[in-house]
Wavefront OBJ file of the C-alpha trace (Angstrom):
o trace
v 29.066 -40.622 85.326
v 29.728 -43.640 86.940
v 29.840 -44.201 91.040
v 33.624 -44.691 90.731
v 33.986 -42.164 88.529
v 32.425 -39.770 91.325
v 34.379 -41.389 93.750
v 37.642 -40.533 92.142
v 36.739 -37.384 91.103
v 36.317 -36.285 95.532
v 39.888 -38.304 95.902
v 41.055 -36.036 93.140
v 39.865 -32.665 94.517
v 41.370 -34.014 98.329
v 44.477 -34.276 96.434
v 44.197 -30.798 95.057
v 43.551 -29.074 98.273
v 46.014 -31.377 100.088
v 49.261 -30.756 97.803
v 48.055 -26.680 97.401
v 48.117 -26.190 100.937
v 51.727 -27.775 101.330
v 52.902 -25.986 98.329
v 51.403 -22.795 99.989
v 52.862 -23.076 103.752
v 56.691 -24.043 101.762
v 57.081 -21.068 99.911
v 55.921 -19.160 102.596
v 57.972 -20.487 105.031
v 60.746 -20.984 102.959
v 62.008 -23.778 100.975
v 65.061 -25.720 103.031
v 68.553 -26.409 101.661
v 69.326 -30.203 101.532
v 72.052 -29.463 104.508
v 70.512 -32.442 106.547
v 68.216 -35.509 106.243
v 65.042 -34.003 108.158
v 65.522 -30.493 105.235
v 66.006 -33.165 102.437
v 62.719 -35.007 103.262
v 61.118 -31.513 103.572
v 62.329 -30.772 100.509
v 61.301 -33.942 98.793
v 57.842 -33.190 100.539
v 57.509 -30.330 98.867
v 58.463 -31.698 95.336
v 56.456 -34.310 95.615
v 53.584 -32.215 96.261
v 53.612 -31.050 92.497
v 53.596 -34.300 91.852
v 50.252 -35.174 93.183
v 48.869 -32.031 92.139
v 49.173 -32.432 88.728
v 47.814 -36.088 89.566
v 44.774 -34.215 91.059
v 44.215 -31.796 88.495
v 44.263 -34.468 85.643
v 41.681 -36.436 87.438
v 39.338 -33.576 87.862
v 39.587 -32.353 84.842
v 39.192 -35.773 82.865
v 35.886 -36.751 81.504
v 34.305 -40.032 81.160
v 35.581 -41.789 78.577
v 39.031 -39.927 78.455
v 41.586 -41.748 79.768
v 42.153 -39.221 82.833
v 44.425 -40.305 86.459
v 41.582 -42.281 87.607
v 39.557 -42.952 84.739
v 41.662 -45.479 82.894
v 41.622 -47.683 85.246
v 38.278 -48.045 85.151
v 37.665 -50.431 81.994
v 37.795 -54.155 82.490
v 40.343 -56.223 81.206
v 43.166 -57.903 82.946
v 45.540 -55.288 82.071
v 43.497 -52.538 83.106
v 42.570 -54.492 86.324
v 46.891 -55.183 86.862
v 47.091 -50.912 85.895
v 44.878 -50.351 88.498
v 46.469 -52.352 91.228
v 49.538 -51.404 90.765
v 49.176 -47.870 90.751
v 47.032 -48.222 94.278
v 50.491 -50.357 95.731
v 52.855 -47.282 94.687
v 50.583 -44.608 95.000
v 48.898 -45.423 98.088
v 52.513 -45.823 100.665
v 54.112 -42.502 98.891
v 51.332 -40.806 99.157
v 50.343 -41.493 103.355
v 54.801 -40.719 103.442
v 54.397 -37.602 102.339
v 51.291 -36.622 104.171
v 52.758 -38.596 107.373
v 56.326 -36.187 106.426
v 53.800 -33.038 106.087
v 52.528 -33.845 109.239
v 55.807 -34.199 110.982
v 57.310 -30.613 109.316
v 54.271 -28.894 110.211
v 54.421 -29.672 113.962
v 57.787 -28.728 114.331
v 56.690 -25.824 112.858
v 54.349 -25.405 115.100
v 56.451 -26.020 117.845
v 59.142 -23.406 116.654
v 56.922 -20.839 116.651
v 55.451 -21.547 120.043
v 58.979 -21.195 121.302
v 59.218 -17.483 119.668
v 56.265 -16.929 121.928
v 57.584 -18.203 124.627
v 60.846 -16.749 123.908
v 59.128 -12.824 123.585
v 56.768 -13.830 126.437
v 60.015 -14.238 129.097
v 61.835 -11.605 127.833
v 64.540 -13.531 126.327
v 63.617 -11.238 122.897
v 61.468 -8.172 122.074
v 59.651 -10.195 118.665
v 59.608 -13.695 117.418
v 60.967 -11.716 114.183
v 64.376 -11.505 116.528
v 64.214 -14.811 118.248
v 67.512 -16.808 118.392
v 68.064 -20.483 119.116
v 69.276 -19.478 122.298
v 65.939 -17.672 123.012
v 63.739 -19.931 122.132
v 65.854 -22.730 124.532
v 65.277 -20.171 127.456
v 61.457 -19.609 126.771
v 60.684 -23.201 126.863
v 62.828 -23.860 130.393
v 61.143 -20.890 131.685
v 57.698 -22.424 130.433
v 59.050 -25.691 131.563
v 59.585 -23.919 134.951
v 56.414 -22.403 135.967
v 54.651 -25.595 135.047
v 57.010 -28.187 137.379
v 55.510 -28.589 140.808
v 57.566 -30.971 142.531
v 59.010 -29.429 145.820
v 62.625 -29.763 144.374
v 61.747 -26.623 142.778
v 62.657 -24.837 145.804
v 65.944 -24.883 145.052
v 65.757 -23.041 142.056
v 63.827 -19.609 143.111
v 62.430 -17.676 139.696
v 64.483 -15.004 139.969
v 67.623 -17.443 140.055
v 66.310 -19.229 137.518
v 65.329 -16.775 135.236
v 69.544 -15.861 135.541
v 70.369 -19.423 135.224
v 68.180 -20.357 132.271
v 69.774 -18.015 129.605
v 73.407 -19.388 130.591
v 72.576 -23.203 130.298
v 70.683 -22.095 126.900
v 73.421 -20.898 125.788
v 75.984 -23.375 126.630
v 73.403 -25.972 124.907
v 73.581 -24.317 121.816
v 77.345 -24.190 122.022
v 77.800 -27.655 121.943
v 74.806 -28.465 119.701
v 72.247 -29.881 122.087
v 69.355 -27.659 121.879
v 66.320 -28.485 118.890
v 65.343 -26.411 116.366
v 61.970 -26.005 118.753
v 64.304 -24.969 121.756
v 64.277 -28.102 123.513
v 66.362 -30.870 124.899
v 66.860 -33.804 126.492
v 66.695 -34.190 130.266
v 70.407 -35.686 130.774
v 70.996 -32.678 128.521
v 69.430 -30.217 130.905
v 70.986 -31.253 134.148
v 74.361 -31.218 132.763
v 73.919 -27.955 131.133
v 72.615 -26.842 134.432
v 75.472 -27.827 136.586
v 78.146 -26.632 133.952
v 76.027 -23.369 134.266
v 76.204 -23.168 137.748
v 80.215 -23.638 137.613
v 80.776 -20.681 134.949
v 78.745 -18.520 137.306
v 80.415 -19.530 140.319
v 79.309 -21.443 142.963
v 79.310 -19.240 145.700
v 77.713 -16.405 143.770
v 74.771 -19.120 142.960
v 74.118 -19.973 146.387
v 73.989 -15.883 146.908
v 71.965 -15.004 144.377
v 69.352 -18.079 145.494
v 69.925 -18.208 149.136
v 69.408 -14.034 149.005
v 66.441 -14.608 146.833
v 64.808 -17.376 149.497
v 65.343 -15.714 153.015
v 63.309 -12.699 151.175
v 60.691 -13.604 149.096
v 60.070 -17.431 150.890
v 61.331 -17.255 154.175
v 60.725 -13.758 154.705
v 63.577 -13.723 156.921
v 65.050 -10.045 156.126
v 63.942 -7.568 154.048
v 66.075 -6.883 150.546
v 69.264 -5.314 150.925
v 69.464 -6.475 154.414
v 70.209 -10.132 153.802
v 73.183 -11.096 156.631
v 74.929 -14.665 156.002
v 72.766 -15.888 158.754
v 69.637 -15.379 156.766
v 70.927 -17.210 153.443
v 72.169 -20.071 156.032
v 69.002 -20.530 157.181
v 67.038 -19.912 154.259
v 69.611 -22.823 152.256
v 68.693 -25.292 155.238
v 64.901 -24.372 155.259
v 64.895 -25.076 151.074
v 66.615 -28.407 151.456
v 64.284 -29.674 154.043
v 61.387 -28.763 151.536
v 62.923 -30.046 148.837
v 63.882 -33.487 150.074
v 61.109 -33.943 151.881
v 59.270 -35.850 149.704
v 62.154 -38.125 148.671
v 63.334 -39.231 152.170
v 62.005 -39.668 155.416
v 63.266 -36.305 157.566
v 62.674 -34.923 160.800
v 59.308 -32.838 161.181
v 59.544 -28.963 160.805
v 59.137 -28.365 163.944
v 62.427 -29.990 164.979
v 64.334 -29.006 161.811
v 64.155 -25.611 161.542
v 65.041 -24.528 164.852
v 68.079 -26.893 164.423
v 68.927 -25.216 161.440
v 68.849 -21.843 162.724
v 70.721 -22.774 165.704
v 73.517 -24.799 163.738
v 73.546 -21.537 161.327
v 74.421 -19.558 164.313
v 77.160 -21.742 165.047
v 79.075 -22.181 161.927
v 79.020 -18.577 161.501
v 80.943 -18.520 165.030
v 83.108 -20.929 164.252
v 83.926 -19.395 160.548
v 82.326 -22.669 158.909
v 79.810 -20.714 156.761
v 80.740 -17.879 153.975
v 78.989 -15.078 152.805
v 77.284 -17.054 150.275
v 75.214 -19.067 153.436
v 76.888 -22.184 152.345
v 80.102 -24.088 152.050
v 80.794 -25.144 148.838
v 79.500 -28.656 148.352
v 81.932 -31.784 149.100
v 84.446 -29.408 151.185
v 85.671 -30.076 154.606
v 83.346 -26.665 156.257
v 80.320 -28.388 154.474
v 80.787 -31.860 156.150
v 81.710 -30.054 159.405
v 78.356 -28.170 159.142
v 76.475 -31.025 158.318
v 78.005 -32.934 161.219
v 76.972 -30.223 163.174
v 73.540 -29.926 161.926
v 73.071 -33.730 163.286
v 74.490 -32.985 166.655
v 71.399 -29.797 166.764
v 68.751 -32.613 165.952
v 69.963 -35.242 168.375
v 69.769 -32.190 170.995
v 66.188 -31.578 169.939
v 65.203 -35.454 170.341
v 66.428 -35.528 173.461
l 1 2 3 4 5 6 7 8 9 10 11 12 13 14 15 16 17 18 19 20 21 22 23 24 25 26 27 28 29 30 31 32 33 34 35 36 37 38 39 40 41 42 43 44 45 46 47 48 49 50 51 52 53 54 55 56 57 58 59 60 61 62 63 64 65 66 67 68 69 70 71 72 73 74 75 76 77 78 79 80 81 82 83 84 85 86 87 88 89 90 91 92 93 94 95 96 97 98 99 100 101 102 103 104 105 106 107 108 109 110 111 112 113 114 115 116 117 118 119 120 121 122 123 124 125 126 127 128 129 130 131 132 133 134 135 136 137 138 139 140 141 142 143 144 145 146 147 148 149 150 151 152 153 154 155 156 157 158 159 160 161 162 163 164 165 166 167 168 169 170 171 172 173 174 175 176 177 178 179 180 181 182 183 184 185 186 187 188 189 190 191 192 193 194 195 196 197 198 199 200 201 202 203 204 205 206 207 208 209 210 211 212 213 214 215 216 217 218 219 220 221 222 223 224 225 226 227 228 229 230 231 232 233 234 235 236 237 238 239 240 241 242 243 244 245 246 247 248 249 250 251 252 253 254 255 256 257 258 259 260 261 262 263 264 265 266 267 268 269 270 271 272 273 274 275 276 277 278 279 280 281 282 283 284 285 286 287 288 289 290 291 292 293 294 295 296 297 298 299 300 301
């Protein structure tokens, strides 16, 4: 047996293990219905995979001198030589597609199934055998979660976000913006997160998160003992944190004992709910806010 007909005899047996093991992970995952162009070139994937088996198995079970996949192109001749060529310019692209589209399904595959972790891992589903889209969007923002580490993250305490997360899942997969692997875009998120926020309520938001601070963060009241004052103060100490890095505030030790000050205050003058906050862009939150500068310029002075 020649060199070349060695040679071709390995590429044959690649192509034999290559197509059998996508052959083998479609059926058992399921073979797609043509509904959309990513299942149709699944699909096709998988057809073609016959395809080059059969290719495979003819060229390993060819002998020399038969005119097997690989072995008639062997001879000489310019018509052989033109055979050969040819074959390598079709064969060659279709054949690093389908591996390339392989590739592609089996990492979102792979990324699906990391969201059912995720998704049974947070809670959002007792098994991955149960896992919805809507699962599988709040594991990965959960995930997503515990791995930021900018200080904006203040604002959103776990056990707000943990309420938050399922509702802007679920609101994503309402209007078709959440991946098959649970993710989505970040313009995607924010809005989602916003529109969240609004079907909650505003005010029971800033309760749930300003509660959640003054305990757990601020340690400013133990739980069930949470007064107005304590969220008030607790909402001022986040946003300090939280911009902090973004703009150039006053130092900690001048901000929070304006904030607790201007807290006391507003609550005095009926500026600040239950909640701890005004509701953004009203007429109480630019009076408090006016009054928070009024508590610095005291403390500069």
């Amino acid at each position: 047996m020649s060199e070349r007909a060695r040679l071709n005899r390995v590429l044959a047996a690649l192509l034999v293990v290559w197509s059998s093991a996508v052959i083998v992970f479609g059926v058992a995952k399921g073979l797609p219905s043509p509904d959309t162009p990513y299942h149709a070139g699944q699909l096709f994937g998988f057809v073609f995979a016959f395809v080059i088996l059969g290719i495979g198995v003819r060229g390993l079970t060819g002998v020399p001198g038969s005119s097997s996949a690989y072995d008639e192109f062997d001879g000489g001749g310019a018509g052989r030589r033109w055979g050969r060529r040819a074959a390598t310019v079709v064969l060659v692209p279709v054949l690093l597609l389908a591996v390339g589209g392989g590739a592609v399904g089996l990492w979102h595959h792979l990324r699906e199934r990391r969201a059912d972790a995720l998704a049974v891992r947070y809670g959002a589903a007792s098994s991955s055998s149960e896992v919805t889209l809507a699962d599988r969007c709040t594991g990965v923002l959960r995930d997503s979660y515990d791995r930021y580490d900018k200080p904006v993250k203040v604002a959103f305490p776990p056990h707000t976000f943990a309420v938050i997360a399922p509702r802007v899942c679920t609101l994503g997969v309402q209007r078709g913006l959440v991946a098959k692997d649970g993710t989505m875009s970040e313009q995607s998120g924010y809005e989602l997160m916003v529109a969240a926020v609004r079907n909650l309520g505003v005010a029971r938001f800033q309760t749930i998160a300003f509660t959640e601070l003054a305990v757990t963060r601020y340690h400013l009241a133990r739980p069930g003992k949470v007064t107005p004052w304590d969220r008030c103060v607790a909402m001022g100490y986040s946003g300090w944190e939280a911009r902090r890095s973004q703009e150039k505030l006053p130092s900690r030790e001048r901000f929070f004992p304006a904030v607790r000050e201007t807290c006391r205050l507003g609550i005095e003058r009926g500026i600040i709910p239950a909640s701890g906050a005004p509701l953004p862009g009203s007429r109480a939150s630019s009076a408090l806010q006016l009054l928070l500068a009024s508590q610095l310029a005291k403390q500069s002075r």
